[in-house]
Structures are given as structure tokens and as C-alpha cells.
C-alpha positions in Angstrom: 0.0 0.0 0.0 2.9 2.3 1.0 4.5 1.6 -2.5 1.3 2.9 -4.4 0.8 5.5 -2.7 4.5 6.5 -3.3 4.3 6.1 -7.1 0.8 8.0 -7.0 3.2 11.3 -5.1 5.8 10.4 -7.9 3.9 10.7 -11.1 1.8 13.6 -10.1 5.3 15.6 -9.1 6.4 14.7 -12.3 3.0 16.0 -14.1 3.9 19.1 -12.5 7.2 19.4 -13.4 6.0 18.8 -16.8 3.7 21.7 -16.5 5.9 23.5 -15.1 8.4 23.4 -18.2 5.4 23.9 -20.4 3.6 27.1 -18.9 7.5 28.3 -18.9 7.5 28.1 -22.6 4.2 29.2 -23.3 5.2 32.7 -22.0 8.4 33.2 -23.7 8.5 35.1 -27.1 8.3 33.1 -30.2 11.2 32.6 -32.5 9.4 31.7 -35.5 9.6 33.2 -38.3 6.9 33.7 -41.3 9.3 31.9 -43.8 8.3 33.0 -47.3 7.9 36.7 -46.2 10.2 37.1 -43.5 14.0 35.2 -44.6 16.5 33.9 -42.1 19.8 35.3 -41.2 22.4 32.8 -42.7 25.6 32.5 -40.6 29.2 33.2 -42.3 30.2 29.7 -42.5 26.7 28.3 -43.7 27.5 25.2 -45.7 24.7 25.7 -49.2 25.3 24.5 -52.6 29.1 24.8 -54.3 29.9 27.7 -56.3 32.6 28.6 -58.2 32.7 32.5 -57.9 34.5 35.0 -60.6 37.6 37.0 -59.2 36.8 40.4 -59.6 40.6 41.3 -59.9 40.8 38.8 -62.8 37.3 38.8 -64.2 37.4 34.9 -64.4 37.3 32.2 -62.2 40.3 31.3 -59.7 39.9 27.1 -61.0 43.1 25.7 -62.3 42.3 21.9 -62.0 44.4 21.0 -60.3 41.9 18.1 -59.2 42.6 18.6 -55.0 38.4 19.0 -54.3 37.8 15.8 -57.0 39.9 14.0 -54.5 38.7 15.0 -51.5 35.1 14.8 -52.4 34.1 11.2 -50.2 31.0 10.6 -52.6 32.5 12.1 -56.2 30.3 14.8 -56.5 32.7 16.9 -59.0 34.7 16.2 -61.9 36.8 18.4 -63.8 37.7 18.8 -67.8 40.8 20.9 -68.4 41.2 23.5 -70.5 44.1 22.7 -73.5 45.6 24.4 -75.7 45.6 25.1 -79.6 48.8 22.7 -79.1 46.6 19.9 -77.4 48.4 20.1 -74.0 46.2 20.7 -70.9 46.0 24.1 -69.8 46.0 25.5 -65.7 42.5 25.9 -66.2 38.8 24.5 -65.9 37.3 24.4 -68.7 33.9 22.3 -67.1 33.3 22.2 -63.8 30.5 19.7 -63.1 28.9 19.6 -59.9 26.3 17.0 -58.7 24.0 18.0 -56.1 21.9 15.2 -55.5 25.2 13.3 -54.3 26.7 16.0 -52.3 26.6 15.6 -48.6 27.7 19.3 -48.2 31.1 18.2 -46.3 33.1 21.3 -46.8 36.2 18.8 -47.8 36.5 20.4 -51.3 36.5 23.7 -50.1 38.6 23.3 -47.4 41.2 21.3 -49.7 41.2 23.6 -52.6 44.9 25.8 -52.7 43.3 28.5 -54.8 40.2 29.5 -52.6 38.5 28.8 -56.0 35.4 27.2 -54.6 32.6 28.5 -51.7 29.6 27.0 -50.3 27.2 29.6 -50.9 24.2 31.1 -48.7 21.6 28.8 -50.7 19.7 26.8 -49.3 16.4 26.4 -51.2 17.8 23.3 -53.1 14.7 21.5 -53.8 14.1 20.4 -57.5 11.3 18.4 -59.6 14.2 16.7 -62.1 16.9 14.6 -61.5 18.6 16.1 -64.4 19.0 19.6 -62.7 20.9 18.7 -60.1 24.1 18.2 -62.2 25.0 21.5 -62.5 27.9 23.1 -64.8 29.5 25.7 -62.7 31.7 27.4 -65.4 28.9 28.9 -67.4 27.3 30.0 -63.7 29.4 33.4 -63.9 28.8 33.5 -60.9 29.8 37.0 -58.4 29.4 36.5 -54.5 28.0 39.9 -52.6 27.7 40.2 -49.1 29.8 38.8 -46.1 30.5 35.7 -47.7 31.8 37.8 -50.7 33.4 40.3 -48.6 35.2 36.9 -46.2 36.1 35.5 -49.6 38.0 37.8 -51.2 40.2 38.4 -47.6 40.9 35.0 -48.0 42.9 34.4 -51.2 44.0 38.0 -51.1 45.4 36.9 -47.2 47.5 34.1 -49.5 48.3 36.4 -52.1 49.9 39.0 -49.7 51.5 35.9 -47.7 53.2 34.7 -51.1 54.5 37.9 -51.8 55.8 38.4 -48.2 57.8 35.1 -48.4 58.7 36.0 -52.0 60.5 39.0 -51.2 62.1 37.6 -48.0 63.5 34.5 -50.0 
């Protein structure tokens, strides 16, 4: 008898601490947001779909395929064609740069790996498609310019490397 009526105490303290956390939450201020109307603030380092941004200092892209993302990519979400020449040798240059969406997993591994800081996840992050077939996506005919903070944290990161090769260059 003693042992019911000591589970009976127990579950009605814990339907009150339950409660409790509920009417706690019921009186805070809401954090949702209306989404189509109102958008969300994306963090810096918000990992969207891969783009291959044009240097504005060079009015191109900063690719040279050298093949370092294709290698680190775990599930072989990018592959490369190289530029060549009028002489038939390859060129330091992408000349395609497919992309495959639907198999990314959005590691960072390419980015991170790239020597060039040629390649940025971008702010996207309304991937959703009806076809298959768009999710490969060319990224050399993109043209694509980043704006904003990502743009702003890009271009202070190969122009850091630039400055730090030129520092070592002249103290060599």
C-alpha cells in the first residue's frame, strides 16, 4: 500500500514538473519566423550549394584543376575537364566544372582542400528540385559574383594568401 501510494506522489510531481516546463514556454516570445515573407539570417560559414565565384581582380574564375576538391570529395560529387591548348596540351585551367547536387553531402572537404580558394559553399539553401537532371549542374557557365559577407570573407581569404606569397617572395 505504502508503495502505491509513493508512485501515486511520484507521477503527479512529475505531471507538475512537466507543466511547469510547459507554462514556462508558453510565456516566452516566439522565434518563429513567417518563412516565405520574413528570410532567415544565414551564418558566415553556412554550408549551401558549391559555387565557383568570378575574381573580380581577374574577371574569371580562380579554378586551375588542379583536381585537389575531386579528391577529397568522399562521394565524387565533382569532376573536372581541363582547358588545352591550340597545341593539345592541358591548360592551368577548368574548362567544365561539373557539380552533382543530389550526391553531395555538403562536407566542406572540397572547399577546405582547394589551394586556390576557388570554390565556396554559398548562402543557398532552397535546393529542392522536380528533375533529377538539374541537379548536375555546370558551374563554369554559372558566372557567378558573390555579394555580401560571404563575398566580402572570400576575397580576404585568397587576397590573405596572395599577400602571404608575396611576403615570403621577397624575404627569399
Amino acid at each position: 500500500m505504502f508503495k502505491y501510494a509513493a508512485d501515486i506522489i511520484k507521477g503527479v510531481l512529475s505531471l507538475c514538473e512537466g507543466l511547469g516546463v510547459t507554462l514556462k514556454h508558453f510565456f516566452r516570445k516566439p522565434f518563429t519566423l513567417r518563412y516565405p515573407d520574413v528570410r532567415p539570417e544565414i551564418p558566415l560559414r553556412f554550408r549551401g550549394r558549391l559555387v565557383l565565384p568570378v575574381d573580380p581582380d581577374k574577371g574569371a574564375h580562380r579554378c586551375t584543376a588542379c583536381m585537389m576538391c575531386v579528391k577529397a570529395c568522399p562521394n565524387r560529387s565533382i569532376e573536372i575537364e581541363k582547358e588545352t591548348g591550340e597545341d593539345g596540351k592541358p591548360k592551368p585551367r577548368a574548362a567544365k566544372y561539373y557539380y552533382n547536387l543530389g550526391t553531395c553531402i555538403f562536407c566542406n572537404m572540397c572547399v577546405e582542400s582547394c589551394p586556390f580558394a576557388a570554390i565556396v559553399m554559398s548562402d543557398e539553401y532552397e535546393l529542392a528540385v522536380y528533375d533529377r537532371e538539374t541537379l548536375m549542374q555546370e558551374l563554369t557557365a554559372e558566372n557567378l559574383r558573390l555579394d555580401g559577407a560571404k563575398g566580402a570573407w572570400w576575397k580576404s581569404k585568397f587576397r590573405e594568401e596572395t599577400a602571404a606569397g608575396k611576403g615570403e617572395a621577397s624575404n627569399g
